[in-house]
Residue, then its C-alpha position, 0 to 999 in steps of 0.5 A: x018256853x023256847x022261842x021259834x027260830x024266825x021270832x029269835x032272829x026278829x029279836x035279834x036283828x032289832x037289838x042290832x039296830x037298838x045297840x047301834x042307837x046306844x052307840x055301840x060299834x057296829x062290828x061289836x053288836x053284830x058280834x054280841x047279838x050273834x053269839x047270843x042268838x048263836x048260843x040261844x039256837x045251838x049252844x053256848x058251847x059252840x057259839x065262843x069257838x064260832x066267834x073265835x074262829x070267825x074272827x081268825x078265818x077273817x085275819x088270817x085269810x090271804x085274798x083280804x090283804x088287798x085291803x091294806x095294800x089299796x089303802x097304802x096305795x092311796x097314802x103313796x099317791x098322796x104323797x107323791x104329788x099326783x093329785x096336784x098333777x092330776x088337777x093340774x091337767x084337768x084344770x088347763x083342759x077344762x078351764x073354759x067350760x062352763x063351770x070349767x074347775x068343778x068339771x076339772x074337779x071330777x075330773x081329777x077326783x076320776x082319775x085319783x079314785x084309779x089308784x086309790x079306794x077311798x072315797x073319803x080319801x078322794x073328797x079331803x085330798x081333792x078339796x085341798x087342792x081344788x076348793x081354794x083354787x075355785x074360791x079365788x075365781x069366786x065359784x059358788x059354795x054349792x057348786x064348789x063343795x058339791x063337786x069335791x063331795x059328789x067327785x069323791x064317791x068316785x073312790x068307791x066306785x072306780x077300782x081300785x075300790x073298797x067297796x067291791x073287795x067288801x062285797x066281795x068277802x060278804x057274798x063270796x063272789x070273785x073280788x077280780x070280777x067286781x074290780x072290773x065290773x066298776x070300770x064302765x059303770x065308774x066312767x058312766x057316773x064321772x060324765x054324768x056328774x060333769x053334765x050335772x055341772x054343765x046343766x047346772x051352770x047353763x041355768x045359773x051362769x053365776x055360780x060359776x064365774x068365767x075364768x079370765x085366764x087363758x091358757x095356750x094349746x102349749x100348756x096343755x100338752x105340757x099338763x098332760x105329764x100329770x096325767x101319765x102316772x094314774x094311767x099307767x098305774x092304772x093300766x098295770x093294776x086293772x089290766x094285770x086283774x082282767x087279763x089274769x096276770x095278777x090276783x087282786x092281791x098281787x095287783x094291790x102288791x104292785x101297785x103300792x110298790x109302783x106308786x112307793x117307788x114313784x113318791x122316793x124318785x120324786x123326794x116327797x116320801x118322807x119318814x112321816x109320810x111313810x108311817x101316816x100312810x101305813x097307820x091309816x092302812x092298818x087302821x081302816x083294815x082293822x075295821x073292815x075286818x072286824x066288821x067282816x067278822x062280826x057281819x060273818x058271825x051275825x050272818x051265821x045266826x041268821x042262818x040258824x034263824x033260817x030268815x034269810x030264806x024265809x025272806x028269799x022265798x017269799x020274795x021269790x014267791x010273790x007274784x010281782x016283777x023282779x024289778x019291783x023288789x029290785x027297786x023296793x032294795x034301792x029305796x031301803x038303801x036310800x033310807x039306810x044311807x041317811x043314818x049309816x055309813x056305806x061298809x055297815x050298810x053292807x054288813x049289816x043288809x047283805x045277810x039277809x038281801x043277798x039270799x033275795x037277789x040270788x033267789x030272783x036270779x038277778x046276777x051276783x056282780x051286776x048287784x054288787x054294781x048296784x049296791x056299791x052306787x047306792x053305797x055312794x048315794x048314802x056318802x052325799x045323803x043327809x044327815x050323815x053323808x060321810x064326805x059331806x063331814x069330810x068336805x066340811x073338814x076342809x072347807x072351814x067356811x062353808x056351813x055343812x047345810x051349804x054343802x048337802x044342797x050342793x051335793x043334792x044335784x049330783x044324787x040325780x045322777x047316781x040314780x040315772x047311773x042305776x036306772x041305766x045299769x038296770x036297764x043294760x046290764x051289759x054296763x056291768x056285766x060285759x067286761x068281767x064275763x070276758x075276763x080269762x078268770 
């Protein structure tokens, strides 16, 4: 007896998520269960080709290239010293704040996360630099990781970003536009985590000690040389995608040649260097694509099982605010943050939540805001935040339960974020509708 369409996607979606609990890859069990529910709905014939030529379409597709080129250009401004640089600056202009290190840390994580798309590259550069200079002046642990932890989820959000280019290969929607639409939104979080270190050191002065060294109004113009470089990369790449001087492509091209070129003049791009960054490059793209390919060939599935829209109209047909779903899909991310990391969670609930948002006419970028800041959300939620293992990796002495409460103050400030962007669209929205293409 054969099984109806919705019921063998149910079966499906469900060994997904029992694979996953086996310890299979994620990309691999998008890929088998799709092949099989392919083969089971259509044919065996047609599911091998389909597999086949998803996984070329993928590889082979010109725009997804932006990929490696982002990820090389974070392994150049590694390598060329701006991160030092960058803390530096910070550093000497907020020292005499309260919690004048941390907010300097978030700071500097900001401004690394413009030239780089990596959280997780953001959190383990940064915490090398910052944690040991905010152990010397005795910063609490929760304090002192936190900041790192929740100031590398900027790299996620704050173009160049990989989360939006995988948003954007999953939904079909204008890469450049997404790019853009995180500039305000990634401004808006990086003051909200420095307010949750003001508020925080307000209430409990002693976890973050008084620097006793004062620096001169001479020293801090002299640091702002630290600061030249991200900015004016990030003026070329960002400015170049919104006037449309560049393709996000084009931009990624430039920018790792800019930053290439930035690390030879100043003597720190080493042969191992060069290849360190490179092989982390066709790691992390060689996962993103097999992934991209697997969601493509499950999502492909799922559309023979016709759930998507059975879920789209239904949800669309309920007798409830908009927003009520709206806020239904943050928790259910929420939720899935807790045990996956931020690119499967997008792979795996975008076949399936998109076709929602679309239904209830909610703006396709605006959302890709949303999800991108939830994506963030679950690289600092226990148990399996991301950067928390990151930040552990760095910070040798600090227990990793230390490290979840300190990031647990910054989570408040990724949900304001969102309730903000809910409530103004414009946030997100304004700077890709003015865009020239």
């Amino acid at each position: 007896m054969m099984l109806d369409p919705v019921t063998v996607g149910v079966i499906g979606t469900i060994a997904v998520f029992v694979l996953l609990f086996l310890g299979m890859p994620i990309a691999f069990a998008l890929m088998l269960v799709g092949f099989s529910g392919i083969g089971y709905l259509a044919s065996f014939d047609a599911a091998l080709p389909k597999v086949a030529s998803t996984v070329w379409e993928v590889a082979s597709f010109y725009p997804y290239t932006v990929i490696p080129l982002f990820i090389v250009m974070g392994g150049f401004a590694s390598s060329s010293g701006i991160t030092r640089e960058l803390y530096g600056t910070f550093d000497k202009w907020m020292r005499r704040l309260p919690g004048g290190l941390a907010i300097a840390t978030i700071g500097a994580c900001g401004g690394f996360a413009a030239v780089s798309g990596s959280s997780v590259a953001t959190a383990a550069t940064m915490g090398t630099v910052a944690l040991p200079e905010m152990k010397r002046f005795n910063y609490d642990p929760r304090l002192a990781t936190g900041a790192v932890a929740a100031g590398g989820t900027l790299g996620f959000l704050i173009p160049p970003s990989i989360g939006f280019v995988v948003y954007g290969m999953l939904t079909e929607q204008s890469i450049g536009k997404l790019l853009v639409a995180g500039m305000l939104p990634g401004l808006l979080l990086t003051f909200a985590y420095i307010g949750i270190v003001v508020a925080w050191v307000k209430m409990n002065p002693a976890i973050a000690p008084a620097s006793p060294e004062k620096v001169t109004w001479a020293q801090k113009i002299a640091s702002l040389k630290g600061v030249w470089e991200p900015l004016v990369l990030f003026m070329i790449v960002m400015g170049g995608i919104y006037a449309g001087f560049f393709t996000p492509t084009e931009a990624g091209a430039v920018g790792a040649t800019v930053l290439f070129i930035v690390a030879m003049v100043k003597g720190n791009l080493s042969w191992q260097v060069l290849v360190g960054a490179l092989f982390e490059s066709v790691r992390i793209s060689v996962m993103v694509l097999f992934l991209v390919a697997g969601a493509n060939v499950f999502s492909y599935f799922l559309a023979l099982s016709t759930i998507p829209m059975e879920v789209a109209g239904w949800a669309a047909g309920l007798e409830v605010s908009r927003y009520l779903i709206h806020v239904v899909i943050i928790l259910i991310y929420l939720f899935l943050g807790c045990f996956l990391d931020a690119i499967s969670m997008m792979v795996l609930t975008l076949p399936v939540i998109y076709p929602i948002i679309t239904a209830l006419h909610f703006d396709p970028i605006w959302f890709g805001v949303i999800a991108v800041l939830m994506m963030e959300a679950g690289l600092i939620t226990p148990p399996m935040g991301l950067n928390i293992f990151t930040v552990a990796g760095v910070a040798k002495d600090v227990k990793v339960e230390t490290i979840f409460r300190g990031v647990a103050p910054f989570l408040l400030a990724v949900f304001l974020v969102v309730i903000l962007i809910t409530v103004i669209p414009g946030i997100a929205t304004m700077l890709p509708a003015m865009m020239n293409r």
